[in-house]
VMD Tcl script that draws the C-alpha trace (Angstrom):
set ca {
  {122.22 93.46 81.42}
  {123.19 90.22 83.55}
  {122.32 86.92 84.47}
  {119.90 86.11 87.13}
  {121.10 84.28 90.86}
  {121.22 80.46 90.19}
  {122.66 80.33 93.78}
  {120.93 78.53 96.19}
  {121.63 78.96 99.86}
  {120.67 75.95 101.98}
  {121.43 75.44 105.68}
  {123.69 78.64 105.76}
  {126.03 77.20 103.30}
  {125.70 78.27 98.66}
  {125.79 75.78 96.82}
  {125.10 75.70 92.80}
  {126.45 78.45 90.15}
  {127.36 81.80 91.48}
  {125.65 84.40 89.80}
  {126.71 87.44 87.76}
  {126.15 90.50 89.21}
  {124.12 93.05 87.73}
  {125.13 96.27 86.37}
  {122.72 97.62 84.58}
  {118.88 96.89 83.80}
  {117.62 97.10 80.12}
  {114.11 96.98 79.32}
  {111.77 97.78 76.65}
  {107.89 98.95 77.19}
  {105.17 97.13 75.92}
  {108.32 94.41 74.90}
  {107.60 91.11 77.50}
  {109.35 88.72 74.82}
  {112.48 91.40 74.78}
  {112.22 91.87 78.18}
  {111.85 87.66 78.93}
  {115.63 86.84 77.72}
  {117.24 88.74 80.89}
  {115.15 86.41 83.22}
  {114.32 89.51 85.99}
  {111.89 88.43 88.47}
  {108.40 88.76 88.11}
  {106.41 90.95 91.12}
  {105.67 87.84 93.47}
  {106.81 88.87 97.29}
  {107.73 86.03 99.57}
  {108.81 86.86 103.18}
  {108.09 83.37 104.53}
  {111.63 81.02 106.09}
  {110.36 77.64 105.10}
  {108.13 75.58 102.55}
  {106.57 71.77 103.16}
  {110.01 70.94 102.08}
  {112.57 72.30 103.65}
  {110.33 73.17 107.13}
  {111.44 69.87 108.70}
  {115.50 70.27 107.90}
  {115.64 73.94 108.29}
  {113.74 73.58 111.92}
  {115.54 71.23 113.10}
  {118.91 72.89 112.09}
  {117.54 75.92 114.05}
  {116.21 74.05 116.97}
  {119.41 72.57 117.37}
  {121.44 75.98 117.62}
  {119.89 75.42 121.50}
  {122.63 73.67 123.61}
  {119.85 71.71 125.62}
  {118.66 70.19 122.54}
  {122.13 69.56 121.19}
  {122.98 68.35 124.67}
  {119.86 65.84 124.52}
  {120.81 64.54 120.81}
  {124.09 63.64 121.82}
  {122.77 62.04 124.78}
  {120.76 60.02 122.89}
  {123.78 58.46 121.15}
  {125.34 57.44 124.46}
  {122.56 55.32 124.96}
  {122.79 53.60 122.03}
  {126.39 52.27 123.68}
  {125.42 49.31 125.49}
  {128.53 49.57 127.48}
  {127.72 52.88 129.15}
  {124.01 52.90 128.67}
  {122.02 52.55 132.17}
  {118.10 53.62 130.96}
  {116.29 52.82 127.90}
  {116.83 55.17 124.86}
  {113.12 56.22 125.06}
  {113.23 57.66 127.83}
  {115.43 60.70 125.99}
  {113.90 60.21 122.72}
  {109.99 61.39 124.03}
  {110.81 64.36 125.85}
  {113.48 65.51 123.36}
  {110.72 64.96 120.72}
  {107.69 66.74 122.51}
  {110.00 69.66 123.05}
  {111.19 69.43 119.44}
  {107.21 69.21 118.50}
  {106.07 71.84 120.29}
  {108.68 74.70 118.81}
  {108.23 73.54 115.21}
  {104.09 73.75 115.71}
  {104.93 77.22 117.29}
  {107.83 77.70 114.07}
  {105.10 76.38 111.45}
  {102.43 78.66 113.03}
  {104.01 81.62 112.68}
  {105.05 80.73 109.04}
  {101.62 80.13 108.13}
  {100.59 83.83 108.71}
  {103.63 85.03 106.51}
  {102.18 82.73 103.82}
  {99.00 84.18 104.54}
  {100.32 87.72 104.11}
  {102.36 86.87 101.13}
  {99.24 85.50 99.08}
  {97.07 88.07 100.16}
  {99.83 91.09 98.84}
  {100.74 88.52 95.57}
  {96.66 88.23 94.67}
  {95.97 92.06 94.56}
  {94.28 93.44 91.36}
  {96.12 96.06 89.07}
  {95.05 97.34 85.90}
  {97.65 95.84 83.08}
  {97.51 97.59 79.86}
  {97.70 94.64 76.67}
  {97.16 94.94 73.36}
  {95.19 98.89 73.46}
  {92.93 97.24 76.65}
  {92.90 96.85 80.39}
  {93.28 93.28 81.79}
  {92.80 92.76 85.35}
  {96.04 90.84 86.77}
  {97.66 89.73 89.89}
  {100.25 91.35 91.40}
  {102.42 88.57 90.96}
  {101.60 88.22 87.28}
  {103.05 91.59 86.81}
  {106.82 91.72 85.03}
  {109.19 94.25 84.23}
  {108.34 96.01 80.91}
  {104.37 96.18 81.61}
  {102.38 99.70 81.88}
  {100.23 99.96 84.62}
  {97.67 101.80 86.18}
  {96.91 103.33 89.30}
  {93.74 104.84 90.84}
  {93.37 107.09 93.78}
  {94.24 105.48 97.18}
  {95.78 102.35 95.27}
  {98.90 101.01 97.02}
  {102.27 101.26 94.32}
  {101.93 97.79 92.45}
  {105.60 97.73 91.63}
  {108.72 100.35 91.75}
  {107.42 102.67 88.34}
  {108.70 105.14 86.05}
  {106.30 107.73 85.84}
  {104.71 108.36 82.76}
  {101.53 110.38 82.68}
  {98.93 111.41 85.48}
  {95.41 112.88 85.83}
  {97.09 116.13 87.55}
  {98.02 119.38 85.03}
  {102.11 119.03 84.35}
  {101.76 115.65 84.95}
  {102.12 115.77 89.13}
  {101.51 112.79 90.86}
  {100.96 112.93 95.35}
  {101.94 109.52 97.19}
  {102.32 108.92 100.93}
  {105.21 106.78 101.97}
  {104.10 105.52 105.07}
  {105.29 102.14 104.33}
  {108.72 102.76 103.31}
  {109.90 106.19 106.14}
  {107.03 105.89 108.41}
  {105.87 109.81 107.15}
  {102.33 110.49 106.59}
  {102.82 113.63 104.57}
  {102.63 113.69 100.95}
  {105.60 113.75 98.35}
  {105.44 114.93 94.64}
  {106.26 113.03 91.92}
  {106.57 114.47 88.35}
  {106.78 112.29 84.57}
  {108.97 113.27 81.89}
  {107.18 115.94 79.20}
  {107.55 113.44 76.14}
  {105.58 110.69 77.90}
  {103.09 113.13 80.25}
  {101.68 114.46 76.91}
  {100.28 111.32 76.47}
  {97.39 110.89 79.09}
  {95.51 108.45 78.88}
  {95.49 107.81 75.54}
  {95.53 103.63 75.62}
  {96.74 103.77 71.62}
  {99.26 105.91 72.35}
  {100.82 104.51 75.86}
  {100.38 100.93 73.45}
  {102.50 102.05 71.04}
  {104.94 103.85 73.69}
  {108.08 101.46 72.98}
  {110.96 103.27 74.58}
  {113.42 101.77 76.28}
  {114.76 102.14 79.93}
  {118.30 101.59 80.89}
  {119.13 101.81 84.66}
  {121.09 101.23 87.39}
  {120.48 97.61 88.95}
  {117.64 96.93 91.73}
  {119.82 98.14 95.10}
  {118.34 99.31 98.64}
  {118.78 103.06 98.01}
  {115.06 104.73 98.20}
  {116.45 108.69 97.74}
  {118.36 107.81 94.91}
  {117.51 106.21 91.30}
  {119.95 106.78 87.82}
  {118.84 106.52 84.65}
  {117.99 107.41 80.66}
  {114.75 106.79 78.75}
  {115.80 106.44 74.85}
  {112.13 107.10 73.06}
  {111.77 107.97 68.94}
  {115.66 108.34 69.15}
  {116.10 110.91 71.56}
  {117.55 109.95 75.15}
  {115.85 111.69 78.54}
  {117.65 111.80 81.89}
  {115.90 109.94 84.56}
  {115.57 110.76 88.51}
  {114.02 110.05 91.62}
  {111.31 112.75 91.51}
  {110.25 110.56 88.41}
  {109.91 106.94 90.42}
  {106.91 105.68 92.14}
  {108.45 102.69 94.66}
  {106.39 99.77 96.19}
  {104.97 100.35 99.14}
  {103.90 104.14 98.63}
  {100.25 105.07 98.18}
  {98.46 107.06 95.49}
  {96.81 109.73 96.81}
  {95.25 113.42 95.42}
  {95.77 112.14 92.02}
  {92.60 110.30 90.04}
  {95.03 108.12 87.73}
  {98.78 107.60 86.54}
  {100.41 105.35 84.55}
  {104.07 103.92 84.91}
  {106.22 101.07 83.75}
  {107.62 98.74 85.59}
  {111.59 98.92 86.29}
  {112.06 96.02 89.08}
  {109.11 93.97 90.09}
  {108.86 91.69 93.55}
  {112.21 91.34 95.25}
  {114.01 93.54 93.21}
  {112.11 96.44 94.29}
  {113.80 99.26 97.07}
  {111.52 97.56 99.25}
  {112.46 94.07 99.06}
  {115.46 95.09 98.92}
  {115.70 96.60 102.23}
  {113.85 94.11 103.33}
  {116.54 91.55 103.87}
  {115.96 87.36 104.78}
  {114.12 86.09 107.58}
  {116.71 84.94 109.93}
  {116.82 83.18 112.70}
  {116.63 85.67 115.83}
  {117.42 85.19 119.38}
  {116.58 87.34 122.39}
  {118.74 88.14 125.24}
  {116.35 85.25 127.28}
  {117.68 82.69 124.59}
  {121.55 83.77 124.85}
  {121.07 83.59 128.69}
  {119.60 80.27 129.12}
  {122.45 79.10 126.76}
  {124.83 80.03 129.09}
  {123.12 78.92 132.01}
  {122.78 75.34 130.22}
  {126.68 76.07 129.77}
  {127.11 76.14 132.96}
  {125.07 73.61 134.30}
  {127.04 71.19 131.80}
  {129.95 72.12 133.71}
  {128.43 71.32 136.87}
  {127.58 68.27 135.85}
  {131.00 67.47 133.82}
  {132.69 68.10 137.89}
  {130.00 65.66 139.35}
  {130.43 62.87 136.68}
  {134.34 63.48 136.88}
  {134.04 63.15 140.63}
  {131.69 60.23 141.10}
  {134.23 58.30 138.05}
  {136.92 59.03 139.99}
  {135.82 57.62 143.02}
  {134.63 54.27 140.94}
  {137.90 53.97 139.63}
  {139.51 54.21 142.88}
  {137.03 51.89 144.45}
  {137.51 49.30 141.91}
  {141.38 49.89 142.44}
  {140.99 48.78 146.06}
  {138.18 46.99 146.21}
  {136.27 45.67 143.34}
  {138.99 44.13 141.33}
  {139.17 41.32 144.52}
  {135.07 40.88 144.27}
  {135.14 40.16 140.66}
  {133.69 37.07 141.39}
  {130.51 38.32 143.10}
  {130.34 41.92 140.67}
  {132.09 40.83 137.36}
  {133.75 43.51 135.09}
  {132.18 43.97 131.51}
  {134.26 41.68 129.33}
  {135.58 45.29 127.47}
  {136.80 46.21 130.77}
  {140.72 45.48 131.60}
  {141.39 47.89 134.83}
  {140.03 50.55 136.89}
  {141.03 53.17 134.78}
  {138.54 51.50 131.73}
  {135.86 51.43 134.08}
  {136.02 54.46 135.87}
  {135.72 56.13 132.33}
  {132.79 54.03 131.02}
  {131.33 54.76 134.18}
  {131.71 58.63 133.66}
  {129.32 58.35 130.40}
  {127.12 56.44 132.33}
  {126.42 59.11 135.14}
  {126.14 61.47 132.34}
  {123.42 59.10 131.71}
  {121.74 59.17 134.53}
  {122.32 62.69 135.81}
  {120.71 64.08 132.49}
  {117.71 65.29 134.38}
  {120.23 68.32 135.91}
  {120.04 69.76 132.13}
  {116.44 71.40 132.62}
  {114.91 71.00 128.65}
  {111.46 71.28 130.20}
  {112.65 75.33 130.47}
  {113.02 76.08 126.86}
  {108.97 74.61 126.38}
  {107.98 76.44 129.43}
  {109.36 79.75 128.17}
  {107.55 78.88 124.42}
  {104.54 78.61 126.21}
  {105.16 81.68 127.83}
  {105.48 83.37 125.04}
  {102.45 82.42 123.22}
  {100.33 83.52 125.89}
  {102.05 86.19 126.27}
  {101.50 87.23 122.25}
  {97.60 86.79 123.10}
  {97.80 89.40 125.54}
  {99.09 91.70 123.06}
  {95.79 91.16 120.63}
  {94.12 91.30 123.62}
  {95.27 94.39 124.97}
  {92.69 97.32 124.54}
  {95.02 99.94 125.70}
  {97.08 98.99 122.83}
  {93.87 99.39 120.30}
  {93.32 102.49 118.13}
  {89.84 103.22 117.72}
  {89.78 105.92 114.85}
  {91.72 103.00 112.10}
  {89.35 100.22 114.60}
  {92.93 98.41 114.50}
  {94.43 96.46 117.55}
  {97.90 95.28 118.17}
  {99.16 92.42 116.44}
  {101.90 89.49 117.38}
  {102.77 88.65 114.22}
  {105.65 86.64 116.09}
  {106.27 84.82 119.63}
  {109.50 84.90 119.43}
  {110.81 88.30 120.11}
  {107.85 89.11 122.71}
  {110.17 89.86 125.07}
  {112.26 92.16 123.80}
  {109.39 94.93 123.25}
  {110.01 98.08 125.38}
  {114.39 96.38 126.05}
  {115.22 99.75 125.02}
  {119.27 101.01 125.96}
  {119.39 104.25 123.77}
  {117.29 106.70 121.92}
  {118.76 108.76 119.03}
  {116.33 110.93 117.47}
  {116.67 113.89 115.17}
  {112.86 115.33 116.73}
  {110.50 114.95 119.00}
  {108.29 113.96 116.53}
  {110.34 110.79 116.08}
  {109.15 109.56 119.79}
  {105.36 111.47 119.84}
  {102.42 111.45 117.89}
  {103.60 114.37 115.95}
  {100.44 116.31 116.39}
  {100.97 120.32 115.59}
  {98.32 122.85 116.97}
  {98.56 126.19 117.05}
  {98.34 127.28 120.04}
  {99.86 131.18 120.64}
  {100.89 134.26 117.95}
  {102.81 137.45 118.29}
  {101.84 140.00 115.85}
  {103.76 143.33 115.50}
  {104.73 142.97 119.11}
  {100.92 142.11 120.31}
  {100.81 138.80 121.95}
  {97.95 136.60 121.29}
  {96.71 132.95 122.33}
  {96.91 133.57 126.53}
  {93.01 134.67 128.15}
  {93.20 137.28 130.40}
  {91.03 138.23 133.12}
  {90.02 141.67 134.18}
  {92.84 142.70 136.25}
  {94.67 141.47 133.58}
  {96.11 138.26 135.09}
  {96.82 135.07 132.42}
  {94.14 132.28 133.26}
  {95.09 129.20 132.90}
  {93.02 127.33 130.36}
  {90.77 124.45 131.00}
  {88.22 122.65 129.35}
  {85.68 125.08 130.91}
  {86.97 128.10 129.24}
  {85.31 129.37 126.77}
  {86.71 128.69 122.86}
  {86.33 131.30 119.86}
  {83.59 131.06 118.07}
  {84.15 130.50 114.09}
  {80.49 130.24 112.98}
  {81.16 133.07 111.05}
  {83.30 131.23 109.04}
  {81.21 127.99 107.15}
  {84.70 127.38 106.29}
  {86.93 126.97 109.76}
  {87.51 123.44 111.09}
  {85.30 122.24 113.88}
  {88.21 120.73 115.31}
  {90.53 123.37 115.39}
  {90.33 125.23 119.10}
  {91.74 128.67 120.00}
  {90.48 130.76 123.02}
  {91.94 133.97 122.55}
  {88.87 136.29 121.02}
  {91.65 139.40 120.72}
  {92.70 137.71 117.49}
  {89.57 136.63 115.88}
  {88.66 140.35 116.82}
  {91.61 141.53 115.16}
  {90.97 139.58 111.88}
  {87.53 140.89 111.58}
  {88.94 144.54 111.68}
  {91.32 143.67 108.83}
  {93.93 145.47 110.75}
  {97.06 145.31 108.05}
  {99.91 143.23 110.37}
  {96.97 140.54 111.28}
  {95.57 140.12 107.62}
  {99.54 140.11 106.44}
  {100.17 137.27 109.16}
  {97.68 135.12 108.14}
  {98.07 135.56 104.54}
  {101.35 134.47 104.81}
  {100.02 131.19 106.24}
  {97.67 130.58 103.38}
  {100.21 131.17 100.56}
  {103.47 129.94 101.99}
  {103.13 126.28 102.19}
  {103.13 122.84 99.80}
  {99.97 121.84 101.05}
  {97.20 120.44 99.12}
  {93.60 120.70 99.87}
  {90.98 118.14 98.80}
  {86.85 119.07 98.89}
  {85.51 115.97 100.07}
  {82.15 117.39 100.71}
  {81.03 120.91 100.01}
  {82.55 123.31 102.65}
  {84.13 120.70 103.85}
  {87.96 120.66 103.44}
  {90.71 118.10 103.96}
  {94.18 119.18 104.11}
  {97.39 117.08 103.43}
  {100.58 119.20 104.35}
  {104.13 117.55 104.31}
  {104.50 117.72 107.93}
  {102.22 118.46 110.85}
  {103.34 121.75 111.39}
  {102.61 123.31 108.12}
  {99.24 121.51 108.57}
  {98.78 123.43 111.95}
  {99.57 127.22 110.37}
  {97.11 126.33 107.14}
  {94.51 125.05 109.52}
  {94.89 128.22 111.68}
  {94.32 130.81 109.05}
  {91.39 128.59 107.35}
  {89.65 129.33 110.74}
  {90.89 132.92 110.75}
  {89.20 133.85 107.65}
  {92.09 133.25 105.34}
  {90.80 129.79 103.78}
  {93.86 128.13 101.89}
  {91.27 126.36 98.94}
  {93.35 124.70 96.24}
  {96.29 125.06 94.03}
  {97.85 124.28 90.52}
  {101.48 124.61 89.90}
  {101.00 128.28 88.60}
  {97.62 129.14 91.10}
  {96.88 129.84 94.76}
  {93.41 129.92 95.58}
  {92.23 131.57 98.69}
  {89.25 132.36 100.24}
  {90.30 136.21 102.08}
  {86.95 136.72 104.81}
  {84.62 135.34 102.15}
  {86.01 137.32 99.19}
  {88.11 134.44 96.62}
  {91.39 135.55 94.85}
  {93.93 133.70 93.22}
  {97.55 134.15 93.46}
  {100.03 133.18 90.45}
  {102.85 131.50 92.46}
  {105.89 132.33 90.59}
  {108.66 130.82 92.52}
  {108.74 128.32 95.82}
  {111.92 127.89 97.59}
  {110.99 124.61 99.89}
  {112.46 123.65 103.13}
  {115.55 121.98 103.44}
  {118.10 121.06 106.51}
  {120.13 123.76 105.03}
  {118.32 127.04 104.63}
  {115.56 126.27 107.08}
  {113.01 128.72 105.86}
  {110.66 127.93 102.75}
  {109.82 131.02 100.57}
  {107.34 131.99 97.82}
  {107.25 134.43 95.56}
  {103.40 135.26 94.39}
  {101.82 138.02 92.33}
  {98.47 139.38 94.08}
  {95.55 139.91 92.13}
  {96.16 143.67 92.14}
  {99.52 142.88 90.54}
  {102.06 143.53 93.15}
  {104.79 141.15 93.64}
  {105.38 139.83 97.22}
  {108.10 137.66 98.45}
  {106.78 135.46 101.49}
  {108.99 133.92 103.80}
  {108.98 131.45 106.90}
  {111.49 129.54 108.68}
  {113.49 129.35 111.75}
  {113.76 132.61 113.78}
  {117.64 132.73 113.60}
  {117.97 132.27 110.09}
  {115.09 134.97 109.33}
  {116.73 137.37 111.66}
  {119.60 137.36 110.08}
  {118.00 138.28 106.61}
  {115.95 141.23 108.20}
  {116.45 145.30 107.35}
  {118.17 146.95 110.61}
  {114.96 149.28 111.01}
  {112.94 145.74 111.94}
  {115.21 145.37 114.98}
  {111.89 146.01 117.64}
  {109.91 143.69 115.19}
  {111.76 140.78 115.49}
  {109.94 139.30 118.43}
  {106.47 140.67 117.36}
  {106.99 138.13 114.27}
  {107.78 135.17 116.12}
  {105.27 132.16 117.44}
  {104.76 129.14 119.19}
  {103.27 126.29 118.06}
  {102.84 123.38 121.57}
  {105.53 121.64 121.12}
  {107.67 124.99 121.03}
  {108.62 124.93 117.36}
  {109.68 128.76 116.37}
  {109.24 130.33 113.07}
  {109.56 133.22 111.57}
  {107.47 135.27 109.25}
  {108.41 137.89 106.78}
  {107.11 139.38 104.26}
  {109.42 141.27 101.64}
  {106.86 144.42 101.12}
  {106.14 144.60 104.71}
  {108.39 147.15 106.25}
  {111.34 146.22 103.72}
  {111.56 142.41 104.85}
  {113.86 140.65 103.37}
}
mol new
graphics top color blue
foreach p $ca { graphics top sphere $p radius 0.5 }
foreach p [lrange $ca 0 end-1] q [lrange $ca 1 end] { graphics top cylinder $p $q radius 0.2 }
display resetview
């Protein structure tokens, strides 16, 4: 496979043997000793910059990146030069060193929590399987080769290969929060060889096949490989690869093998070093200290000028009464030891005391932020966080937004809000003279008590619709069957009658949510199944077919087969790709079938037994 980094950087510069890079990773399950000889790294995270050795060099070299401290240091050593040197060399050395002191305590600080954060994520518990048992290990214990497993709402221990789950077919439902910033859930799914095992610990303890990959890189869509197991070689993909940093959830148990542990996981990976970062404050008081050298480079060029001229004229006749230094020969030796010397004395120009001010600043500054309660969130009871003073002042610098949607810049919450149903408008309350009201938080919401089903939460004050539902006029029922069938969501019964959706966006959420309340409760699913509960009656839908979403068709589709046996193709997507695809005689349908969600997304419905939808 390849030899592991014996590089070392240190102060910016490599030093030691440069590594081999590597092509491909090889590993055995169940095999540590096999898996030992190509020294990969075990699962331990660190994120930290220094450690109690290298804190005082590495600080220092950083510290001194700042002109005013460079400035000071080299002022220092021209006061060392008795022939130049007019004030004690203390008087440099204790302010230089308090403002030295007072960034590395701020430096160290900082440090401290990412040690903090680092043991805390290196000393979580996972389930190891050894010898046909379970032994509870650290995370950073764990090593490439090692089976696993993984309970319900467990974080990813480690970037896995899939091998068998509690779910039929092997499914397994993560959130990747952590590593995209999206809340909805993704679907992972283990090979057939390996799923048939379970959770059979003799079996997944004598599972000894071997993985070869490509090597740990930053790419999280992608991931090439080939399981070889009882002499037969399977393909590997992404949709079979959990990643660090994802979360379990829907799924009571899984097992996977571990294919890069700790830095060589996607995560890490894209990660990067801690670096040392500078704000546009730091770059700007560089140049100003810049610029104030040059004003004082004119002054002391000035005032030596004038010395040398002076003792040109003047002082080399009063040698008696003011001797020359016994270095000195002529004016021009004097006027430039006497150039240093103002340097000397005029130091107090350079303003150091601004960089401590500005750390101090900033640390108050970063207990504002914990403090703020504007900035809490009371449903997760969590607050904002400084984890750093140092970039405090950069939060809300923004130039340039580009975002793909507004969900990118919002909270991304989807409700359904209006309908249009075979050219019948509904979601708007109308008065009498049949005027739209505007809605307030006085008007008066549906009532879904007939329903022990509906979601409390969900709001609607048209009662046309509910009306309508009740009636089980055709074109209504159609609608909001459409919504119960054609999604990816899953549905979780926390409680009884009480229902927990998790869609892959907030959208598809909305529409499921909307015809639960309607009467058309979405209830579960199995890859072949649809369960829903139609106005209190339950019937189950085989699902023969999905076509998902993508960029590139923008519709999703299903294909289903009702419990009375007929065969419906349900579609919906954006309006002008559905238009497209409808029959000619649909023409003064197509904006009866269109809705609006708030935020103005449009979509689509068809259905391909309706009225010859296609």
């Amino acid at each position: 496979a390849a030899v592991r980094n014996l590089e070392m950087p240190l102060f910016g510069f490599k030093c030691g043997k440069k590594k081999l890079v590597e092509k491909e990773r090889h590993l055995r399950a169940n095999d540590r000793e096999f898996n030992l000889k190509f020294k990969y790294a075990t699962n331990a995270i660190k994120t930290s910059k220094y450690n109690f050795i290298t804190f005082l060099p590495l600080n220092l070299f950083e510290q001194f990146q700042r002109v005013a401290n460079a400035y000071f240091v080299f002022l220092l050593i021209l006061q060392l030069i008795p022939q130049v040197s007019s004030l004690s060399w203390f008087t440099t050395v204790v302010p230089l060193v308090l403002v030295l002191a007072i960034s590395a305590i701020k430096d160290a600080t900082d440090d401290y929590y990412r040690h903090k954060s680092d043991n805390q994520v290196n000393n979580r518990r996972v389930q190891v399987l050894t010898k046909g048992g379970f032994t509870n290990e650290k995370w950073m214990n764990v090593q490439v080769g090692d089976i696993i497993k993984l309970e319900n709402n467990s974080f990813v221990t480690a970037d896995l290969l899939l091998l068998s789950s509690s779910e039929p077919h092997s499914l397994v439902y993560i959130e990747t929060a952590e590593l995209d910033g999206e809340t909805n859930l993704k679907v992972k799914q283990s090979l057939i060889v390996t799923g048939d095992m379970g959770e059979d610990l003799q079996k997944l303890s004598e599972f000894d096949g071997e993985v070869r990959c490509e090597p740990p890189n930053n790419k999280l869509d992608t991931f090439t490989g080939t399981l070889t197991y009882q002499a037969q070689k399977y393909s590997l993909d992404n949709e079979k690869i959990l990643l660090r940093g994802c979360t379990l959830r829907n799924t009571e148990w899984c097992f996977g093998i571990v294919i890069f542990a700790g830095p060589d996981t996607k995560l890490m990976q894209n990660s990067g070093k801690s670096s040392l970062k500078r704000t546009s404050i730091d770059r700007l008081m560089n140049v100003l200290v810049i610029c104030i050298f040059g004003f004082l480079a004119v002054m002391c060029l000035i005032l030596a000028i004038g010395n040398g001229i002076w003792e040109h004229n003047k002082g080399y006749y009063f040698q008696v009464y003011l001797p020359w230094q016994k270095d000195v020969t002529n004016s021009a030796m004097s006027g430039f030891l006497m150039f240093w010397s103002y340097v000397i004395i005029l130091n107090t120009v350079v303003p150091i005391s601004l960089y401590v001010s500005v750390e101090v600043i900033r640390l108050g500054h970063s207990f504002y932020i914990n403090w703020d309660r504007k900035m809490y969130y009371p449903k997760k009871d969590t607050p904002a966080e400084a984890r750093t003073t140092t970039l405090n002042e950069e939060l809300g610098q923004i130039k340039y937004i580009f975002s793909d949607k507004t969900g990118t810049l919002t909270q991304n919450i989807m409700t359904f809000n209006k309908c249009s149903i075979a050219g019948k408008s509904y979601g708007d309350v109308i008065d009498f003279a049949g005027q739209r009201l505007e809605i307030t938080e006085h008007t008066e919401k549906v009532d879904f008590s007939f329903n022990p089903l509906a979601d409390p939460k969900f709001l609607f004050y048209d009662h046309s619709l509910v009306e309508s539902a009740k009636l089980e006029e055709p074109y209504t029922q159609e609608f909001f069957r459409l919504l119960a069938l054609c999604h990816t969501a899953m549905s979780e019964e926390k409680r009884e009658g009480e229902l927990v959706y998790q869609a892959q966006s907030p959208d598809e959420g909305a529409l499921v949510t909307a015809a639960r309340n309607f009467g058309f409760v979405f209830y579960s699913r199995t890859p072949e199944t649809i369960t829903v509960i139609e106005m209190g009656e339950t019937k189950t839908y085989e699902l023969l077919a999905i076509l998902d979403f993508n960029n590139v068709r923008k519709r999703m589709s299903v294909i289903v087969r009702s419990p009375e046996g007929r065969l419906v193709l349900y579609c919906k997507g954006a309006d002008t790709i559905v238009f497209e695809r409808l029959h000619s005689s649909c023409e003064d349908l197509k904006e009866g079938w269109c809705f609006t969600v708030r935020v103005q997304i449009r979509l689509c419905l068809s259905d391909c037994t309706a009225h010859a939808r296609t």
